[in-house]
PDB file of N, CA, C and O in Angstrom:
ATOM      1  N   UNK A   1     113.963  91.238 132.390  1.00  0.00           N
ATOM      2  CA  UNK A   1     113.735  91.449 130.975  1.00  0.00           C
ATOM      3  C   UNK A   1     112.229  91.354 130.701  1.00  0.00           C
ATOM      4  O   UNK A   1     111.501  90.520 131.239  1.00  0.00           O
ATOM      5  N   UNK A   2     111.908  92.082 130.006  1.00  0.00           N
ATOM      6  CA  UNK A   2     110.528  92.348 129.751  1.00  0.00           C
ATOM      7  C   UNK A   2     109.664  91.227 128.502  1.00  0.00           C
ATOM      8  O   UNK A   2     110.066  91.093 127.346  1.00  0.00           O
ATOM      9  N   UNK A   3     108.827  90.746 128.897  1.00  0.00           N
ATOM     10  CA  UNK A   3     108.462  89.566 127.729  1.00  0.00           C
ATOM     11  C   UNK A   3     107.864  90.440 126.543  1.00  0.00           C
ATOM     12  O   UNK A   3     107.358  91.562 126.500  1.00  0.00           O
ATOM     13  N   UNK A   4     108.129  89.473 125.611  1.00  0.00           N
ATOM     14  CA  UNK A   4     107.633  90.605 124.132  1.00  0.00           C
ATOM     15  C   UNK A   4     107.017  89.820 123.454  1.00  0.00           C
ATOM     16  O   UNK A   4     107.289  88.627 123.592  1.00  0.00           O
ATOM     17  N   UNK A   5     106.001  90.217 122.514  1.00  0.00           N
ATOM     18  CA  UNK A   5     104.943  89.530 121.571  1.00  0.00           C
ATOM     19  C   UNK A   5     105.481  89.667 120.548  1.00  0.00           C
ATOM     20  O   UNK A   5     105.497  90.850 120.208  1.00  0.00           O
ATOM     21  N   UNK A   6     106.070  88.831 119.687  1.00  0.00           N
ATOM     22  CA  UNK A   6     106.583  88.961 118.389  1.00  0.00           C
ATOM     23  C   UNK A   6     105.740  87.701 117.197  1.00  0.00           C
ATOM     24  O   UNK A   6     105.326  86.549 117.324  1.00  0.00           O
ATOM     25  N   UNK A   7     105.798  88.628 116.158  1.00  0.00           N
ATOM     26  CA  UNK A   7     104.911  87.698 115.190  1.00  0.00           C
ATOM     27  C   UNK A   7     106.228  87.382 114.086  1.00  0.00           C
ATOM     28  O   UNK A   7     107.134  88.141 113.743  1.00  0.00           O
ATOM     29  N   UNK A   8     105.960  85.995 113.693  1.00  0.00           N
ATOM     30  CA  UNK A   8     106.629  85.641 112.712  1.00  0.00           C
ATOM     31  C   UNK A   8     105.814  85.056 111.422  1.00  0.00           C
ATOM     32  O   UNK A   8     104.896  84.254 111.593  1.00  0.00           O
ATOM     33  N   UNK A   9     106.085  85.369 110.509  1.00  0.00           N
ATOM     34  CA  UNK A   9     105.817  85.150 109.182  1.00  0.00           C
ATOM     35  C   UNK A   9     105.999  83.644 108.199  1.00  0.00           C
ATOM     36  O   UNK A   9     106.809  83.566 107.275  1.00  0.00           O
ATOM     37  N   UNK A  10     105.165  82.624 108.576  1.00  0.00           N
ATOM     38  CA  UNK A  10     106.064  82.313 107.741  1.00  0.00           C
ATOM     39  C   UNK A  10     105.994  80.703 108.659  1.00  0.00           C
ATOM     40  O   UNK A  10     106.766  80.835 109.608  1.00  0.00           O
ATOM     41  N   UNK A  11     105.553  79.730 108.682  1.00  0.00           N
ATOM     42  CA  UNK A  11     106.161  78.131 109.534  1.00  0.00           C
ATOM     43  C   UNK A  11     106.765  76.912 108.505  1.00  0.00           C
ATOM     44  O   UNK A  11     106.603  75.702 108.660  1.00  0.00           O
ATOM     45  N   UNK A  12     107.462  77.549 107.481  1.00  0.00           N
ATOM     46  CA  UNK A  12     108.535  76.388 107.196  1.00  0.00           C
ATOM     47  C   UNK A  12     109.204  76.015 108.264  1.00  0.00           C
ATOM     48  O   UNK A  12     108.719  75.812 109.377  1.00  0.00           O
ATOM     49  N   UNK A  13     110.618  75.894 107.866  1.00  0.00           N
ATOM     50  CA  UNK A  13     111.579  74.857 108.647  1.00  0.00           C
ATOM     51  C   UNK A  13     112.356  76.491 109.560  1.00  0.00           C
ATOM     52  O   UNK A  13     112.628  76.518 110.760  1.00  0.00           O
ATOM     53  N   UNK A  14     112.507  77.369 108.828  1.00  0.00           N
ATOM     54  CA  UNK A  14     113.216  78.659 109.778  1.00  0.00           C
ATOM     55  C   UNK A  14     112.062  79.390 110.259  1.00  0.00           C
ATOM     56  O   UNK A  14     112.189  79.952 111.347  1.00  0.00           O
ATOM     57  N   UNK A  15     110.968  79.485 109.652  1.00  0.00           N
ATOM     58  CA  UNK A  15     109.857  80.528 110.720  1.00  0.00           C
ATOM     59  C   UNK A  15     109.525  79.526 112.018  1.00  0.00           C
ATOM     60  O   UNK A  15     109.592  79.922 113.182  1.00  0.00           O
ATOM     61  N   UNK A  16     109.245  78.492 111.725  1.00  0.00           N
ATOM     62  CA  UNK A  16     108.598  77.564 112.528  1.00  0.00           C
ATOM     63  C   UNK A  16     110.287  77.052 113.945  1.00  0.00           C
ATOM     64  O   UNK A  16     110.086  76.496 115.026  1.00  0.00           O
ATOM     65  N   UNK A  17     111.677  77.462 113.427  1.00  0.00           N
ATOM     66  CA  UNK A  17     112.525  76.914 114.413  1.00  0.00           C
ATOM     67  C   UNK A  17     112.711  77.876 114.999  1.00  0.00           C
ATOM     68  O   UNK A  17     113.409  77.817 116.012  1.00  0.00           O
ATOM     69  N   UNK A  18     111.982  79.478 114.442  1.00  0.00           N
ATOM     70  CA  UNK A  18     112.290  80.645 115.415  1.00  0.00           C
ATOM     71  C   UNK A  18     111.152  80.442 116.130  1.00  0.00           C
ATOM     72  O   UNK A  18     111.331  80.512 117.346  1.00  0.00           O
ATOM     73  N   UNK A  19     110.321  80.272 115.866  1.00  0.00           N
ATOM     74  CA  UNK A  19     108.585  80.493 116.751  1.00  0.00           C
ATOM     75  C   UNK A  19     109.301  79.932 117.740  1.00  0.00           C
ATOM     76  O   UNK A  19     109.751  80.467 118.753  1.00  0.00           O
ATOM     77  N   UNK A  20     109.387  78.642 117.318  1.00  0.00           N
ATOM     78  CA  UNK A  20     109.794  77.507 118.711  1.00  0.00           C
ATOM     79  C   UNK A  20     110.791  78.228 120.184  1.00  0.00           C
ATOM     80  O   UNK A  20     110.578  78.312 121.394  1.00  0.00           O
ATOM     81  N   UNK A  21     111.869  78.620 119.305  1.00  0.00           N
ATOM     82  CA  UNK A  21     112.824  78.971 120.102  1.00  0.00           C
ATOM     83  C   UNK A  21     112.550  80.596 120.541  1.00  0.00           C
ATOM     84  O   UNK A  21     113.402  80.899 121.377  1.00  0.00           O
ATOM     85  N   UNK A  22     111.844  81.486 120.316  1.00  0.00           N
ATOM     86  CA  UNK A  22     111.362  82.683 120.692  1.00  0.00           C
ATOM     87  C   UNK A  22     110.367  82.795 121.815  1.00  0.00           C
ATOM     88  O   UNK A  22     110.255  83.596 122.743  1.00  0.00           O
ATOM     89  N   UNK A  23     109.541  81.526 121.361  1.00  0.00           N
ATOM     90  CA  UNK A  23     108.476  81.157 122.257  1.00  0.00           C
ATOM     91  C   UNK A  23     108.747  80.830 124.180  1.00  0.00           C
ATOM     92  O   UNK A  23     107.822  80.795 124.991  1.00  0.00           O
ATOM     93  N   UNK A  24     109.834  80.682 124.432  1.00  0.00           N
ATOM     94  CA  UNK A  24     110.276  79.637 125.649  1.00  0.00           C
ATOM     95  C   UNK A  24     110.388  81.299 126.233  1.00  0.00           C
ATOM     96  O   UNK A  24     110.190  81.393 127.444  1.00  0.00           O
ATOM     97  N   UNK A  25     110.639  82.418 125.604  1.00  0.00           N
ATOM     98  CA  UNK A  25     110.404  83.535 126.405  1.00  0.00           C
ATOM     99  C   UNK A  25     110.223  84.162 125.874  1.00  0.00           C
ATOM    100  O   UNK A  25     111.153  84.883 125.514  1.00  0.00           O
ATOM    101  N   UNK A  26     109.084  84.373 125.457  1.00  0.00           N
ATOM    102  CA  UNK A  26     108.290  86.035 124.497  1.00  0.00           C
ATOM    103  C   UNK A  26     107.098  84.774 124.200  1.00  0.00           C
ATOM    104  O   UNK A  26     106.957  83.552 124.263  1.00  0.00           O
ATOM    105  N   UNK A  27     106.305  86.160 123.799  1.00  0.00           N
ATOM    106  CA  UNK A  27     104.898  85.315 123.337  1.00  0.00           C
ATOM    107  C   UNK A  27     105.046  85.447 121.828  1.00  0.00           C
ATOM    108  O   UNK A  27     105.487  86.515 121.405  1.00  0.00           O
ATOM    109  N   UNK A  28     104.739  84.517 120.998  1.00  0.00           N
ATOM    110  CA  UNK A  28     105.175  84.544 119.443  1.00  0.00           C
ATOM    111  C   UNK A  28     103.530  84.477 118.889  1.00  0.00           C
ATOM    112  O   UNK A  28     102.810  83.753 119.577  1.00  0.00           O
ATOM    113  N   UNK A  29     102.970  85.062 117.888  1.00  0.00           N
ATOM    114  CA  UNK A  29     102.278  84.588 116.514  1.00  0.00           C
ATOM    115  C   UNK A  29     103.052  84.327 115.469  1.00  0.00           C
ATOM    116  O   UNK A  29     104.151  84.768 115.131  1.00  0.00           O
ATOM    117  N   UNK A  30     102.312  83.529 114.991  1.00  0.00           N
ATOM    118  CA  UNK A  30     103.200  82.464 113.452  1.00  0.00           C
ATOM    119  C   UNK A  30     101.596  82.442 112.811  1.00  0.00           C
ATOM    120  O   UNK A  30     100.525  81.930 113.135  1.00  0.00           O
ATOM    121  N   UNK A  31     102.117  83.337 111.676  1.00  0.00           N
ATOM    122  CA  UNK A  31     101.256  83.222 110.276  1.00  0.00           C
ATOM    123  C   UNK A  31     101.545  82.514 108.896  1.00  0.00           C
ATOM    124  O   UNK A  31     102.606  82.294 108.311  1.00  0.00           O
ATOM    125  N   UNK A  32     100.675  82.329 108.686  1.00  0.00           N
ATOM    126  CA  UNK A  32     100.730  81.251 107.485  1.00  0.00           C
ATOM    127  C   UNK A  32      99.845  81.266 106.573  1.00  0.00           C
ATOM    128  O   UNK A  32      98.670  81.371 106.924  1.00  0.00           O
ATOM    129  N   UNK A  33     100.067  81.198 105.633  1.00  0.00           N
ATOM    130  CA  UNK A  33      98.931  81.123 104.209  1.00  0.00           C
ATOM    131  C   UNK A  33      98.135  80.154 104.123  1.00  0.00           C
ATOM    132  O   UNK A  33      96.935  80.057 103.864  1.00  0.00           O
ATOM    133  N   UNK A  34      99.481  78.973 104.535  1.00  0.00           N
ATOM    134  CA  UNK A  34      98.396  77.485 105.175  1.00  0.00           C
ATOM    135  C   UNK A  34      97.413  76.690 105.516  1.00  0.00           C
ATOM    136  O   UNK A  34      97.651  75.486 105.613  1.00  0.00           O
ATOM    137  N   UNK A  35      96.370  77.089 105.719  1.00  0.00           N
ATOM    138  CA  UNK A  35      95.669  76.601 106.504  1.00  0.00           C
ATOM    139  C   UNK A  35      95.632  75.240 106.962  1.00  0.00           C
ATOM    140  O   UNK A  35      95.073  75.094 108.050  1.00  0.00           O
ATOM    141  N   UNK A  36      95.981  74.438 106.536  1.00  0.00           N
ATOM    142  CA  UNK A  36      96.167  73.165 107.373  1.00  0.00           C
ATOM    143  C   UNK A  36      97.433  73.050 107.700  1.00  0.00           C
ATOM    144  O   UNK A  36      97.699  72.087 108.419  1.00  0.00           O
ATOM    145  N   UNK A  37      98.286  73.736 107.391  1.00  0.00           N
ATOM    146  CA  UNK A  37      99.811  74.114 108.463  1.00  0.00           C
ATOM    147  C   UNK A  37      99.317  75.290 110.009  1.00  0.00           C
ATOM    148  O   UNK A  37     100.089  75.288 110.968  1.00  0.00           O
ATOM    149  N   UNK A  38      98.612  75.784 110.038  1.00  0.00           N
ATOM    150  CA  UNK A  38      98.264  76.537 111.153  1.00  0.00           C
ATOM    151  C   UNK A  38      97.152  75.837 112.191  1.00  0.00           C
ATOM    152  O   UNK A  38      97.000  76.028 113.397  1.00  0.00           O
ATOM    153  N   UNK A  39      96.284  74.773 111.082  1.00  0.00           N
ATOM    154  CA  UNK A  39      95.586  73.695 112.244  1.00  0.00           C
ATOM    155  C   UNK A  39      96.559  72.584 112.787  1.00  0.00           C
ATOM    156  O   UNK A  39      96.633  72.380 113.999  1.00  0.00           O
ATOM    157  N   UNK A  40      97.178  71.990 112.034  1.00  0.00           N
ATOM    158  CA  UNK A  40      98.004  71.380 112.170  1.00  0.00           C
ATOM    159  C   UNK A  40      98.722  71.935 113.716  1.00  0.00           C
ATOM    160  O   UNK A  40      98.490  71.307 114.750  1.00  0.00           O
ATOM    161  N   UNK A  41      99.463  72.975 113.711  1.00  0.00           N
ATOM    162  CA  UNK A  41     100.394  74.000 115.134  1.00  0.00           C
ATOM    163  C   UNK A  41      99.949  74.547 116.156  1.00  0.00           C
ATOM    164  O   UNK A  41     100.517  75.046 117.127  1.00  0.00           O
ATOM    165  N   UNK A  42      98.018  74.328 115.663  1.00  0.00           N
ATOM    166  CA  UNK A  42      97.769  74.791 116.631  1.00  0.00           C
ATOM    167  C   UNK A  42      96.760  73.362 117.788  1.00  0.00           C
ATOM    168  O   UNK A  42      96.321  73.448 118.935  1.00  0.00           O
ATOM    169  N   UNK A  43      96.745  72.259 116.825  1.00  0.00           N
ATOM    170  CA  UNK A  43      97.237  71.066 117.562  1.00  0.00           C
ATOM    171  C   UNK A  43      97.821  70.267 118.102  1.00  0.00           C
ATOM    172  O   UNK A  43      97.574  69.133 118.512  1.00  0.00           O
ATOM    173  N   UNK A  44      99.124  71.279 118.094  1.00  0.00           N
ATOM    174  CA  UNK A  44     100.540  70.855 118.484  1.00  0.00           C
ATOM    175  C   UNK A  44     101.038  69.659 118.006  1.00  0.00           C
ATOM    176  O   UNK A  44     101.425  68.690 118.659  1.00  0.00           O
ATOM    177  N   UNK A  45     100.966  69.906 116.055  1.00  0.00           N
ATOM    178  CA  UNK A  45     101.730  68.507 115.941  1.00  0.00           C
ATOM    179  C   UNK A  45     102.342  69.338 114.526  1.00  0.00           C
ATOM    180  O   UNK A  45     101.803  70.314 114.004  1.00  0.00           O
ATOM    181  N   UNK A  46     103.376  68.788 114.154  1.00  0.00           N
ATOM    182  CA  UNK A  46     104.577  69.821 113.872  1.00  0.00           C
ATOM    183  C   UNK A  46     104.250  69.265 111.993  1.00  0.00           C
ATOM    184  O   UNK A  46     104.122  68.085 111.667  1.00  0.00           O
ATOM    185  N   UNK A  47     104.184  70.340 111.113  1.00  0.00           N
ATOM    186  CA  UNK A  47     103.950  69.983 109.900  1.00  0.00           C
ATOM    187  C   UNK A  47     104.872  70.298 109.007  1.00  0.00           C
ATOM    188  O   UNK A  47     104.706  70.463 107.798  1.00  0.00           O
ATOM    189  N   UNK A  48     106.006  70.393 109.721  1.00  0.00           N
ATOM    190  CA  UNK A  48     107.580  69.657 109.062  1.00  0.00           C
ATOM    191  C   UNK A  48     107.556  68.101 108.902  1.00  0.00           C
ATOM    192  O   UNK A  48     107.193  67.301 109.764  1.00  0.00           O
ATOM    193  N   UNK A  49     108.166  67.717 107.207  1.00  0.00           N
ATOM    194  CA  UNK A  49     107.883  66.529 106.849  1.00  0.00           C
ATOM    195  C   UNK A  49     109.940  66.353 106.733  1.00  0.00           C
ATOM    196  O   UNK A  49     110.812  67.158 106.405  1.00  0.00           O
ATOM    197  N   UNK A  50     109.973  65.171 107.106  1.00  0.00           N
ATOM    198  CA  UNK A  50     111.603  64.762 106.705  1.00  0.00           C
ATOM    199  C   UNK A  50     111.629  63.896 106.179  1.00  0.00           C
ATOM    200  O   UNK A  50     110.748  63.102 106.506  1.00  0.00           O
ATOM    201  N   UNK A  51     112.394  63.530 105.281  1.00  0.00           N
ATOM    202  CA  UNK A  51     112.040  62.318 104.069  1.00  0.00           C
ATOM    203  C   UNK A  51     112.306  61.308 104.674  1.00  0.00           C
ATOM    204  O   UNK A  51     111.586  60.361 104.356  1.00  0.00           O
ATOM    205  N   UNK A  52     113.521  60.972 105.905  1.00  0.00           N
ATOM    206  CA  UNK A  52     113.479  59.932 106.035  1.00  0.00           C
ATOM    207  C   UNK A  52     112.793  59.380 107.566  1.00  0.00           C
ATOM    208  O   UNK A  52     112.819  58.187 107.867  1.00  0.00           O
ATOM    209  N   UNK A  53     112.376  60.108 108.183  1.00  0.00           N
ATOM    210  CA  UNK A  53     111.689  59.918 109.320  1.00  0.00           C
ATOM    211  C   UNK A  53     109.832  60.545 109.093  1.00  0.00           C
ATOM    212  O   UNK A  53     108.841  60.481 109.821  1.00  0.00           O
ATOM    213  N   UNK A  54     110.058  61.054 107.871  1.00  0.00           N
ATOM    214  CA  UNK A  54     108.486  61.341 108.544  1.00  0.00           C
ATOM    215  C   UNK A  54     107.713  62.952 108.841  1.00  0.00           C
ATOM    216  O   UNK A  54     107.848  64.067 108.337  1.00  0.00           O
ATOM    217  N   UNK A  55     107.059  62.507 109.677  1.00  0.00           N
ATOM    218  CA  UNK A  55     106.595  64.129 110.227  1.00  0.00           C
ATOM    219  C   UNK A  55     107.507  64.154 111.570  1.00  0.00           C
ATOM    220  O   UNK A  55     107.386  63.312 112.460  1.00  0.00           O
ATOM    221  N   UNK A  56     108.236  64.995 111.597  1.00  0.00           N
ATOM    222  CA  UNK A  56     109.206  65.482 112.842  1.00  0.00           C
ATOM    223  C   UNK A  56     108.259  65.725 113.846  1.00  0.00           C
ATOM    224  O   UNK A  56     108.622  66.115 114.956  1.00  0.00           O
TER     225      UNK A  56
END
């Protein structure tokens, strides 16, 4: 199977659980309006907040 570059739109809680899971085989971009959600991902620390734990 051929690896594919796919961009996703978008790192809430569903852009950001497809990146993840797209990523393990295809190469993904994840855009964001964000900017400290895209520094944040691209420090590898996840800027999903859960109320009762925190930053996931």
């Amino acid at each position: 199977m051929k690896r594919q570059t796919i961009a996703v739109a978008g790192t809430g809680y569903v852009g950001l659980s497809l990146a993840v899971l797209l990523a393990q085989n295809n190469r993904v971009i994840a855009v964001d309006i964000n900017a400290e959600k895209v520094e944040m991902i691209n420090r590898r620390v996840s800027p999903i907040q859960n109320e009762y734990y925190g930053r996931d």
